[in-house]
C-alpha positions as CSV (number, residue, x, y, z in Angstrom):
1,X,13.4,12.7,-20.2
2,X,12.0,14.0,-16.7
3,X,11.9,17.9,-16.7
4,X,11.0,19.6,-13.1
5,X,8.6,22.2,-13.6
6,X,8.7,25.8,-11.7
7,X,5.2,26.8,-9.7
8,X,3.0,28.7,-12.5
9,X,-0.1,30.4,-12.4
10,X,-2.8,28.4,-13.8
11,X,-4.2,29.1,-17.7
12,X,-7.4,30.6,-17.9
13,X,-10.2,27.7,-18.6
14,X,-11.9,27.8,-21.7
15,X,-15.3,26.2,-22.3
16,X,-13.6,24.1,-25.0
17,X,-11.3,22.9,-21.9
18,X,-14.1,20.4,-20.1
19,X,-13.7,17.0,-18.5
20,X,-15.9,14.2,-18.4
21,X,-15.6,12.4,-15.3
22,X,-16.7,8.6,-15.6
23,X,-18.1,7.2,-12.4
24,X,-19.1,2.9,-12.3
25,X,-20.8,1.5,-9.7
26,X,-22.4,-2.1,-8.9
27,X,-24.4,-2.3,-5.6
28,X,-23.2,0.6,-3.5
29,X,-26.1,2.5,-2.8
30,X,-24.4,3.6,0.1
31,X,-21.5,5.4,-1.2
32,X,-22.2,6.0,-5.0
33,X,-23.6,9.3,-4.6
34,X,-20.8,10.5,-2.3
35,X,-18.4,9.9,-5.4
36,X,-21.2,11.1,-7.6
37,X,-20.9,14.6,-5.9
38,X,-17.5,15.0,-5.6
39,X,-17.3,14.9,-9.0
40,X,-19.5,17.6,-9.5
41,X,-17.7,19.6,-7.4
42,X,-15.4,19.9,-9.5
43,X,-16.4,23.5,-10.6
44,X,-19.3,25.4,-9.6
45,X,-20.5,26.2,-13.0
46,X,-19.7,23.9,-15.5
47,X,-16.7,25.4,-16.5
48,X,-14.5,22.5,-15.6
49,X,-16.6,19.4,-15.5
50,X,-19.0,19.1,-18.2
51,X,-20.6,16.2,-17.2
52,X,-20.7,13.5,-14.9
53,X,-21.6,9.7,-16.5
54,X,-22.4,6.9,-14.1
55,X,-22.2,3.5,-15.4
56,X,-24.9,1.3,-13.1
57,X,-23.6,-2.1,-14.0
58,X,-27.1,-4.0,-13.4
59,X,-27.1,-3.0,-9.5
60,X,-29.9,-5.5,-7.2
61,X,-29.6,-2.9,-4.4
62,X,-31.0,0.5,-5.4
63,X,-27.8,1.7,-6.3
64,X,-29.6,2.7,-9.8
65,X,-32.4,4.3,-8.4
66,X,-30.2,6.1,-6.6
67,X,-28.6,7.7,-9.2
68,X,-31.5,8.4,-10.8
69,X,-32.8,10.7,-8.0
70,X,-29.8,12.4,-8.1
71,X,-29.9,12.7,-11.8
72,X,-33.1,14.5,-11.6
73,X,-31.7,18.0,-9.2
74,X,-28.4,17.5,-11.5
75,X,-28.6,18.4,-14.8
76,X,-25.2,17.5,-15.7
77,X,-25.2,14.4,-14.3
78,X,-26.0,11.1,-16.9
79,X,-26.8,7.8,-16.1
80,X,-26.0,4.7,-18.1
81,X,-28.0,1.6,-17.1
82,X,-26.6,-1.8,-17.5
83,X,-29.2,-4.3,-18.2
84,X,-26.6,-7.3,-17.2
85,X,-23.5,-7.6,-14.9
86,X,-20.1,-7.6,-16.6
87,X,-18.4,-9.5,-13.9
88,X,-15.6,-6.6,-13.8
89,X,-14.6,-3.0,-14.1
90,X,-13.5,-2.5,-17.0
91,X,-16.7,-3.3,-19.6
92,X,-18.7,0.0,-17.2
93,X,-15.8,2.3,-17.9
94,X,-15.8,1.4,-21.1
95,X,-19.5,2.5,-21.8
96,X,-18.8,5.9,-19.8
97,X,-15.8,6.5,-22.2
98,X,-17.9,6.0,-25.2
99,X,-21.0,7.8,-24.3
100,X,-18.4,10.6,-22.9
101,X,-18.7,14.1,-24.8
102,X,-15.6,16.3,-22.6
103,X,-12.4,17.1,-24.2
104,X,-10.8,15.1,-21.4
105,X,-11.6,11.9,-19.3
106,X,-11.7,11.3,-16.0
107,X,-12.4,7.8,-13.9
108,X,-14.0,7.2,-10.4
109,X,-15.0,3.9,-8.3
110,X,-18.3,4.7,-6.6
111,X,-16.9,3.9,-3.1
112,X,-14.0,6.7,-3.5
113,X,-14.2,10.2,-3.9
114,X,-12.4,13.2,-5.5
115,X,-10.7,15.7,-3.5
116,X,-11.9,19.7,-3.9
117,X,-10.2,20.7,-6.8
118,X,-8.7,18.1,-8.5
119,X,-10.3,18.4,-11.8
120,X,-9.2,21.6,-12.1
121,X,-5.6,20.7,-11.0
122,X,-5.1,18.4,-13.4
123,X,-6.6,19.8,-16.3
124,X,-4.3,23.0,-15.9
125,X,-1.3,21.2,-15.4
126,X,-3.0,19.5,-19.7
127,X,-3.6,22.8,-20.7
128,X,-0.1,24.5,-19.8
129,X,1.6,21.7,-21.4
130,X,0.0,20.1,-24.3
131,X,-0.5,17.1,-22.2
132,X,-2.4,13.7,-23.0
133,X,-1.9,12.4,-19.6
134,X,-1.6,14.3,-16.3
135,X,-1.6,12.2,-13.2
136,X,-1.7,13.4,-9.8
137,X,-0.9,11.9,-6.0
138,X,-3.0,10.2,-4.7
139,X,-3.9,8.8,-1.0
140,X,-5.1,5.7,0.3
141,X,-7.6,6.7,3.1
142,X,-7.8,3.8,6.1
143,X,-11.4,4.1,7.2
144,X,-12.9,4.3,9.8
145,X,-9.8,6.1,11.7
146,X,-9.0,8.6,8.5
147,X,-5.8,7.2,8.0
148,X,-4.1,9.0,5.0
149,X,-1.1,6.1,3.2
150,X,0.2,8.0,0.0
151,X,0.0,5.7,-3.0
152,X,3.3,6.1,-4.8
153,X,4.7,9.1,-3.2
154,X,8.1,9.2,-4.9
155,X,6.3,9.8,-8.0
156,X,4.6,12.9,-6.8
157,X,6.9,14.7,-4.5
158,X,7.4,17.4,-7.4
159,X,6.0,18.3,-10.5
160,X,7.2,17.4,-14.0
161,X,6.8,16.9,-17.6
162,X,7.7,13.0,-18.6
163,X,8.6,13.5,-22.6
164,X,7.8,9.8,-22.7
165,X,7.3,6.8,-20.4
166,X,10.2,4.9,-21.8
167,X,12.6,7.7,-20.3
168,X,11.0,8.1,-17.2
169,X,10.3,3.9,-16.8
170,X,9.4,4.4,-13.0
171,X,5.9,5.6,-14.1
172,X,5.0,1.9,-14.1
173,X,4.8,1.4,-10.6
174,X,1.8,3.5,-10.7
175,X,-0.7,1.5,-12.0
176,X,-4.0,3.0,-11.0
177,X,-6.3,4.9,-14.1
178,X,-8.0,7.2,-11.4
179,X,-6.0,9.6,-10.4
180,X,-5.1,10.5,-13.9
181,X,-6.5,12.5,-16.3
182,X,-6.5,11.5,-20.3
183,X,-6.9,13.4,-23.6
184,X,-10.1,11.7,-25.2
185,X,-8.7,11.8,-28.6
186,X,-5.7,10.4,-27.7
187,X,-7.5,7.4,-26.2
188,X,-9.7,7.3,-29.6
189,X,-6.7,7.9,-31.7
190,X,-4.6,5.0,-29.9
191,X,-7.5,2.4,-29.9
192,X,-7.1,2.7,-25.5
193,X,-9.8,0.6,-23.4
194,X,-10.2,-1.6,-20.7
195,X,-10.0,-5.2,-21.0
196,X,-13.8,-6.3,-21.0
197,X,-15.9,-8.4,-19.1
198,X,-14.7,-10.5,-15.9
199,X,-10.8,-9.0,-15.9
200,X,-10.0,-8.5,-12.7
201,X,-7.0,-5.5,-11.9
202,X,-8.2,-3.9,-15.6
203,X,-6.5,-0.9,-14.5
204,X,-2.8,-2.8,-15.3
205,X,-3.7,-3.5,-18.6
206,X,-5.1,0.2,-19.8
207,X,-2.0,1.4,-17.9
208,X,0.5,-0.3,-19.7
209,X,-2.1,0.8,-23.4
210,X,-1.8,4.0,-22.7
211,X,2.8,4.2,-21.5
212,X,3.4,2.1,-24.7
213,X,1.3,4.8,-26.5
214,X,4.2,6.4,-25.6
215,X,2.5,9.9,-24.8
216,X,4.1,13.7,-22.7
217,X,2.9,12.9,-19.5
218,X,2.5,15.5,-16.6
219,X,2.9,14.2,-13.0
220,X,1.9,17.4,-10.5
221,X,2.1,16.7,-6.0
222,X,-2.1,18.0,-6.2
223,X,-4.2,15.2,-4.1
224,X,-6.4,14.3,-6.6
225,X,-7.8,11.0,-5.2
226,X,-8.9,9.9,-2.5
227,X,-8.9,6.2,-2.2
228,X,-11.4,4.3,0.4
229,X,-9.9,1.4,2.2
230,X,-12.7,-0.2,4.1
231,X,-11.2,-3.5,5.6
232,X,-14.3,-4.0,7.6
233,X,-16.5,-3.8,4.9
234,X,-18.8,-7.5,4.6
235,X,-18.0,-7.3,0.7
236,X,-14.0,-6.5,0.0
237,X,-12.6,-4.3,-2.6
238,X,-11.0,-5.9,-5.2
239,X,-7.3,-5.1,-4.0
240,X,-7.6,-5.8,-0.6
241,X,-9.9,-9.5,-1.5
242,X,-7.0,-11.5,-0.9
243,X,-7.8,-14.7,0.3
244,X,-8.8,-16.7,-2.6
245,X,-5.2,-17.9,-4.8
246,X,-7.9,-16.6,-7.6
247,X,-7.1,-12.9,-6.7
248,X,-3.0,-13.6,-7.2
249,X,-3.6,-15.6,-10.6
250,X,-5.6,-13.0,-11.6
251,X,-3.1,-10.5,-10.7
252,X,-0.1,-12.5,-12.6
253,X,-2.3,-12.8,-15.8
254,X,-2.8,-8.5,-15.7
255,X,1.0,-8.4,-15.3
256,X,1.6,-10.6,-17.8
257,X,-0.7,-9.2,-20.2
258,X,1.0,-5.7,-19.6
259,X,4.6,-7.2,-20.0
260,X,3.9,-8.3,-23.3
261,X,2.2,-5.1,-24.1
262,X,5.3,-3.3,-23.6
263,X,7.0,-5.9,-25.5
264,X,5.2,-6.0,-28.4
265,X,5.6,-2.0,-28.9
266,X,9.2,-2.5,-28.0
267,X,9.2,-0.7,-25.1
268,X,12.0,-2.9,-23.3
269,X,12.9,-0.5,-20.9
270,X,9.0,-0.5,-19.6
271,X,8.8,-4.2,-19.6
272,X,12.2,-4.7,-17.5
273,X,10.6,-2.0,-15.2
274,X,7.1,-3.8,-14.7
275,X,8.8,-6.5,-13.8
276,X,10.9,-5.1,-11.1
277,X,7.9,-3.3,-9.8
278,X,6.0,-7.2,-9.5
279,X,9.4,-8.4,-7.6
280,X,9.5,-4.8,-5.3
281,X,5.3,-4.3,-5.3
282,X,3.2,-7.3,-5.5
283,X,5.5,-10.3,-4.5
284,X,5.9,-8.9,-1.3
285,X,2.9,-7.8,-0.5
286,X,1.2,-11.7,-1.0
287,X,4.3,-13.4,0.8
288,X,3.9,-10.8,3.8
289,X,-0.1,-12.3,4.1
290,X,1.5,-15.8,3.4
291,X,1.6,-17.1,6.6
292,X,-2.2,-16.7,7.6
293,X,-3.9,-18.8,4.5
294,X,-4.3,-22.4,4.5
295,X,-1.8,-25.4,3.4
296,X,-3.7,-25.8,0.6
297,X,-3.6,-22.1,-0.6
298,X,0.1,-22.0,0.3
299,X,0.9,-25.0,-2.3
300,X,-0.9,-23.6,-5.3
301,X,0.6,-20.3,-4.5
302,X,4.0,-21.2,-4.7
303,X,3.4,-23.3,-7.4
304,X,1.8,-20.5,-9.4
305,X,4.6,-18.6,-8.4
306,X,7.6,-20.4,-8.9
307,X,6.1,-21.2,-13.0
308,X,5.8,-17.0,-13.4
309,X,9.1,-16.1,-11.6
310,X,10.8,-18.4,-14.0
311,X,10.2,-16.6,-16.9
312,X,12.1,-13.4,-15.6
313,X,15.4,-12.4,-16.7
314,X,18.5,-12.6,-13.8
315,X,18.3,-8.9,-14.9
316,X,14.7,-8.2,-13.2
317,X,15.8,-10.1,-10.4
318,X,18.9,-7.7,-9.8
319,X,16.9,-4.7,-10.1
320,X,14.7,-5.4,-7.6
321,X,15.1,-4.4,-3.9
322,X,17.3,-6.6,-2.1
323,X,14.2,-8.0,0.2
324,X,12.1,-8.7,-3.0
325,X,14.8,-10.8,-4.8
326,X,16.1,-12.4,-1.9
327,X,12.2,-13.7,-1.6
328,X,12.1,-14.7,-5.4
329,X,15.1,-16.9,-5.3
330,X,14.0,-18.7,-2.5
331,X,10.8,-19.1,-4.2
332,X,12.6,-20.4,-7.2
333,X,14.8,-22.6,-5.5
334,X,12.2,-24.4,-3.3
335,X,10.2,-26.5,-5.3
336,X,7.5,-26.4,-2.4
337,X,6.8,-23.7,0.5
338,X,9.2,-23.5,3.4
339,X,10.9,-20.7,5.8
340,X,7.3,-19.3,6.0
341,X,7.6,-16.8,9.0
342,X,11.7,-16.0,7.9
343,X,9.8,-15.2,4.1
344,X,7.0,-12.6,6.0
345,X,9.5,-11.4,8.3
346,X,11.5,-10.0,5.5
347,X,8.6,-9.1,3.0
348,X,7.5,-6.9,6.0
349,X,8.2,-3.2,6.0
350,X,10.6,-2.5,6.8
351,X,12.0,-5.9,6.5
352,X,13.4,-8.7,9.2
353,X,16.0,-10.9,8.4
354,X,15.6,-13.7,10.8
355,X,18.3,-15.8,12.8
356,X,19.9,-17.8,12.0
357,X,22.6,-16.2,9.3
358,X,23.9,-18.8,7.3
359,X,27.4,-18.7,4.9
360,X,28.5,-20.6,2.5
361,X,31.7,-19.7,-0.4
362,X,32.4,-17.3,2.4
363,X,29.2,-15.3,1.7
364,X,25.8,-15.1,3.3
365,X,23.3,-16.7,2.3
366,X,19.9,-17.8,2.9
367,X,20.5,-21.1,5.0
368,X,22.9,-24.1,5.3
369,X,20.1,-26.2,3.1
370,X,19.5,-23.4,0.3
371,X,23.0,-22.0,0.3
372,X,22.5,-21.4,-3.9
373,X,20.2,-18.2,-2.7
374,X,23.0,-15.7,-2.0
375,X,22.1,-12.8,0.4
376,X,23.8,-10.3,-1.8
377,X,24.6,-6.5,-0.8
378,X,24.4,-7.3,2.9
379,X,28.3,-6.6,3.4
380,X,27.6,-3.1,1.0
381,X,24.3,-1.8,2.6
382,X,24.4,1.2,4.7
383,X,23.3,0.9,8.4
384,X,20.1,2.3,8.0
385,X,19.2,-0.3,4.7
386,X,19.8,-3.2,7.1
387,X,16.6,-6.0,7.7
388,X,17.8,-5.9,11.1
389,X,15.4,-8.0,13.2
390,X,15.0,-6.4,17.1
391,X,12.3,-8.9,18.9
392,X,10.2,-7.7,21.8
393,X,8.6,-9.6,24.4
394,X,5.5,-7.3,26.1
395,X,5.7,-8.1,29.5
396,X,2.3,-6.4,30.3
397,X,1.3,-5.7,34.0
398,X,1.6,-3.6,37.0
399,X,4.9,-2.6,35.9
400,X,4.5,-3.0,31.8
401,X,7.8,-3.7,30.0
402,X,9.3,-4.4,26.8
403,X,12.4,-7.4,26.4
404,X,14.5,-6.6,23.4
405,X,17.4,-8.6,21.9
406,X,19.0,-6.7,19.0
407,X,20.3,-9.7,16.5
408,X,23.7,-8.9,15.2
409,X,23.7,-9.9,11.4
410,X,26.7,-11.2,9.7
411,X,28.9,-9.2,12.1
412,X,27.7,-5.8,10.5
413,X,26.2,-4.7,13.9
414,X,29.1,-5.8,16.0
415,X,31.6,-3.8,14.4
416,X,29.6,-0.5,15.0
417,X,29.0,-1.3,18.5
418,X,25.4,-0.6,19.5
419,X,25.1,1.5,22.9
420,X,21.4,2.4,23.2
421,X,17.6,2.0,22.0
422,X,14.8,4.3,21.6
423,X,11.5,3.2,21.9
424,X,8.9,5.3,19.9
425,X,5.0,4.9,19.9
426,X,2.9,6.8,17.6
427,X,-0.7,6.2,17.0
428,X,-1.7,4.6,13.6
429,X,-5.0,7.0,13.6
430,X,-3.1,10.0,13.0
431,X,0.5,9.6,13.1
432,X,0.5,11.6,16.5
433,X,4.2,10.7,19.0
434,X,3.5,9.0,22.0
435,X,6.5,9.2,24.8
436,X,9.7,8.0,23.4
437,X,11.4,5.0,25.8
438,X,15.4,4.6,26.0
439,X,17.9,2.1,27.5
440,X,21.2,1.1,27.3
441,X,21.5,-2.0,25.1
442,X,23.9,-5.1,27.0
443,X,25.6,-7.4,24.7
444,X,24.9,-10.8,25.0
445,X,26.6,-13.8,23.9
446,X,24.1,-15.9,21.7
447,X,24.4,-19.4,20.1
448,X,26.8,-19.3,17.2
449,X,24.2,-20.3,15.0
450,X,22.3,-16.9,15.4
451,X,25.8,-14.3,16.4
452,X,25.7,-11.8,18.5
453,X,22.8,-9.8,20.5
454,X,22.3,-7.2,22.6
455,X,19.6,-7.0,25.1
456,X,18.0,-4.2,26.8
457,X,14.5,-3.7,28.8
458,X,12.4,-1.0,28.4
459,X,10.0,0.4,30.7
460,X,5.9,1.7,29.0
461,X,4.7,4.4,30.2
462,X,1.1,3.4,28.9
463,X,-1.0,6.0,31.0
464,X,1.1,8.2,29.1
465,X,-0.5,7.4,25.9
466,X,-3.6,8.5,27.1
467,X,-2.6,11.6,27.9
468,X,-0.9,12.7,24.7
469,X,-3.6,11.3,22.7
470,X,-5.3,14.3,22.4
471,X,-9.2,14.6,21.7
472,X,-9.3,11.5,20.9
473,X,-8.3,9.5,24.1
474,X,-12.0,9.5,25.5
475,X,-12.8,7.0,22.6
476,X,-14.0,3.7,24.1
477,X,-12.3,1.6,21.1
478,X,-9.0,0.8,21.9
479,X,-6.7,2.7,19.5
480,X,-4.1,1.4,17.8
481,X,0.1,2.2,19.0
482,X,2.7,1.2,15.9
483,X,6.3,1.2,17.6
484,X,9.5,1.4,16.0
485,X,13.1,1.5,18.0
486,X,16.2,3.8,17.0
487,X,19.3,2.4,17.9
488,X,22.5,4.7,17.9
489,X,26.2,2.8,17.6
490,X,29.5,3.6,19.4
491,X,30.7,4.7,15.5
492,X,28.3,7.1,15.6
493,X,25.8,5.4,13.2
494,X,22.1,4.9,14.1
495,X,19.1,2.8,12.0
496,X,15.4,2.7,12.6
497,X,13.8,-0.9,12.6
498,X,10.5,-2.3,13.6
499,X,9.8,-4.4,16.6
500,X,9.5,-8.2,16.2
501,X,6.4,-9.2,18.4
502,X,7.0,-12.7,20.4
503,X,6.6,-14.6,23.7
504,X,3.4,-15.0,25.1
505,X,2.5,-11.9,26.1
506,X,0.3,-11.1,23.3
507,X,-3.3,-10.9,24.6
508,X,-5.5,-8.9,26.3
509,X,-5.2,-7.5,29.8
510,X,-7.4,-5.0,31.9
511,X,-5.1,-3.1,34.3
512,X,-6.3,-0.9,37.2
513,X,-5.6,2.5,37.1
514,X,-6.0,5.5,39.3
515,X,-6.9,8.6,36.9
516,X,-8.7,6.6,34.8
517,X,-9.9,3.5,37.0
518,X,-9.5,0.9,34.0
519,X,-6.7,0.3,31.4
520,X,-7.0,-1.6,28.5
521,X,-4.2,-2.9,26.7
522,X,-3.7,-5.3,24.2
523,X,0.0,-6.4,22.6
524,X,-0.3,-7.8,19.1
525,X,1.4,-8.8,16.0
526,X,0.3,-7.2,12.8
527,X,0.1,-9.6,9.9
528,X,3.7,-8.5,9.0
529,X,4.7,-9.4,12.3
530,X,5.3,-6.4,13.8
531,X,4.5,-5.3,17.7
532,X,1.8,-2.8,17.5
533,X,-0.6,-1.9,21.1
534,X,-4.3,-1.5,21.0
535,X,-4.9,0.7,24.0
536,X,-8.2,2.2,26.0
537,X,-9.3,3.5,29.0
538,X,-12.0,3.1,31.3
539,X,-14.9,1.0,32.5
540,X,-16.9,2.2,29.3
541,X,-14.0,0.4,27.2
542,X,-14.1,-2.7,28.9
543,X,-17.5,-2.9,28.9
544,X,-17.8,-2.3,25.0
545,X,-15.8,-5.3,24.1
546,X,-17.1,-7.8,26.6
547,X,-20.6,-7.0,25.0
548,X,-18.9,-8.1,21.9
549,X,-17.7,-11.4,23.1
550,X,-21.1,-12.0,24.1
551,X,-22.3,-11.1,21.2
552,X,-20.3,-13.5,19.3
């Protein structure tokens, strides 16, 4: 049973009350002691953190040594080194836990940090409630624009008390172990760990340990973590080292393994939830990057796929979001891959549904050759739940422009009449609103095969964006623009939808300007398809990236 909590004052901290807070590292010299001290901020005294353990898990790069400097101006700070390489995460956090002495745990990665605090934040939220486990929100940081993307955010918008996971069987869908805070002796007292050696997403499995332990757990809106998304980086995280069909094997067998640990301490509720979480979570996150691996890759992927999605219940597949069980049951139907741009349209978010719309039994469905996947709920979503697909065609020049065609879909569009589009830009790096673009949509009689459109052009103001970029707009990088339309109906309905990038207009082009002599501007799909602009200004700008090139 969930239980909202009221705002409290927090309990006085007792010096029985101290956290260990493990931190593991392997060749990352360059950001371990970052993490290192912001876990030692975590109090200025002691009072909270006891000690600080880092795990050196047989570093090559000086990562140990730099820990060991550390360790010699911070007294509470212990280092554990490994003598060989595990191969994983989980065997390092594993010797931390052992070797830990606090009354409660703690975990970091050396390459992420702790916000100011969150130790204390979580550990009052234990306290006031008797808690095992408190977890807290926690933010995926996009560097190097400091980009905040909440991980999980419907879990953290207020702060509760869970009396146990099978009652509140959404906690699944979070299944990080850092941004969470654990009772030692409940981890010693339930047998808890990681999986050891070379287990890659070892964070599933001690998830899914510790929910069927079946403990109070404490979920609190506090930023606790702070997670560091590098995509740049010349050595990828785990989670975003994709391209290999190793990574999604790997990431069925953690699911898998944490299905059957739910199973096994017959926690069904937890288990039917994991799985909807794979269909909602991971499924459509690998078919969205589909389309840019190899043939090869594509095969064993689906055939992977198609073997694991066989084993769920028709009841997993309902519960799932219409886009994510729409894309298993073509999956399952199609003994090899097919419809590949149609599948990462619509595992985009928000999702596309591309032309054309296909019925059969006087239903949709997905097409006239795989009319046994039925697009069910279309004829029941509201306006705004609609994969609506909108394509633009950037038109970039002295006189920059968008084309839109607005795709009716099954007639759902066409009976609420669409008048008009808005046009919004807003910078990735900060979320700040460009100028917002309206005009009047036409309708436009389309091809049976693909219904009804309406069509509309749309003038860019793309000085503009310059202008209201703020103190940033003198940046010689061309900054990325994400756009999203608004379209309001005769009926007085309206939905939000992003823009389907086509036609040939995607590339670079230099345009002359007056205030700021040069513009650069650049129209491209992101790898869900979607428009998105890179613009810049300046000579500097164009100068910067042509050194590139030559670089190259």
């Amino acid at each position: 049973m969930k239980e909202a909590l009221e705002p409290q004052p927090g309990p006085t901290i007792t010096p029985t009350a101290q956290v260990s807070i493990v931190v593991i590292a392997f060749n990352d010299a360059v950001h371990v002691s970052d993490a290192v001290r912001s876990a030692l901020a975590q109090g200025t005294s002691g009072e909270i953190v006891t000690e600080v353990i880092a795990v050196d898990d047989a570093s090559t790069d000086g990562t140990g040594a730099a820990l060991d400097a550390l360790a010699r101006t911070e007294p509470r700070l212990r280092v554990l080194h490994r003598t060989e390489n595990s191969g994983g995460c989980g065997t390092p956090r594993n010797d931390g836990l052992r070797a830990a002495t606090g009354r409660f745990v703690m975990f970091l990665d050396s390459d992420d940090v702790l916000p100011p605090g969150a130790a204390e934040a979580l550990l009052a939220a234990a306290l006031r409630h008797d808690a095992p486990v408190v977890a807290g929100a926690c933010v995926r940081r996009e560097l190097p624009a400091h980009r905040d993307v909440p991980w999980q955010p419907a879990l953290y918008r207020e702060a509760a008390v869970h009396g146990s996971p099978e009652s509140s069987p959404q906690l699944v869908r979070d299944t990080l172990c850092v941004n969470k805070l654990y009772g030692r002796a409940f981890l010693t007292e339930n047998a808890i760990a990681f999986p050891e050696g070379r287990f890659t997403y070892e964070d599933f499995v001690f998830t899914a340990r510790v929910l069927a332990a079946a403990p109070r757990i404490v979920t609190i809106p506090h930023h606790v973590y702070i997670w560091h998304v590098r995509r740049a980086a010349a050595k990828q995280s785990i989670s975003l080292d994709r391209k290999d069909v190793t990574n999604w094997q790997a990431r069925i067998d953690a699911h898998r393994t944490s299905v059957r640990i739910f199973q096994d301490a017959g926690h069904k509720a937890l288990a039917h939830a994991a799985n909807t979480k794979f269909l909602d979570h991971d499924l459509r996150m690998y078919v969205r990057e589909l389309h840019t691996r190899g043939a090869d890759y594509r095969a064993e992927w689906w055939g992977l796929t198609r073997d694991y999605l066989a084993g769920f219940d028709e009841a997993d597949l309902r519960a799932a979001r219409a886009p994510a069980r729409w894309l298993a049951r073509v999956v399952l139907a199609s003994p090899a891959p097919r419809d590949l741009e149609r599948l990462t349209q619509l595992a985009a978010r928000p999702g596309r549904l591309l032309p054309p719309y296909a019925e059969a039994r006087g239903g949709a469905v997905w097409s006239e050759d795989l009319p046994e996947v039925e697009l069910d709920a279309l004829g029941t979503k509201p306006m705004h739940r609609l994969p609506v697909t909108i394509d633009a065609e950037p038109v970039i020049g002295a006189r920059s422009v968008l084309r839109l065609r607005v795709h009716d879909m099954y007639g759902r569009l066409a009976a609420a009449e669409p008048l008009s589009i808005d046009i919004e830009l807003r910078r990735r790096a900060d979320d700040r609103r460009g100028p917002v673009h309206t005009a009047a949509l036409t309708a436009y009689p389309a091809p049976s095969a693909s219904g009804a459109s309406w069509t509309a052009e749309v003038v860019l103001d793309l000085p503009a964006l310059l202008e209201r970029g703020g103190p940033r707009r003198r940046c010689a990088d061309p900054e990325p623009w994400d756009l999203m339309a608004q379209v309001s109906c005769a009926d007085g309905a309206s939905f939000r939808a992003s823009l389907r990038a086509t036609g040939p207009g995607l590339r670079r082009r230099v345009l002359p300007n007056r205030r700021h002599l040069l513009l650069l501007v650049q129209p491209y799909a992101t790898t869900g398809g979607a428009l998105s602009l890179r613009v810049a200004s300046g000579l500097r700008s164009v100068w910067r990236i042509a050194a590139r090139r030559l670089r190259l």
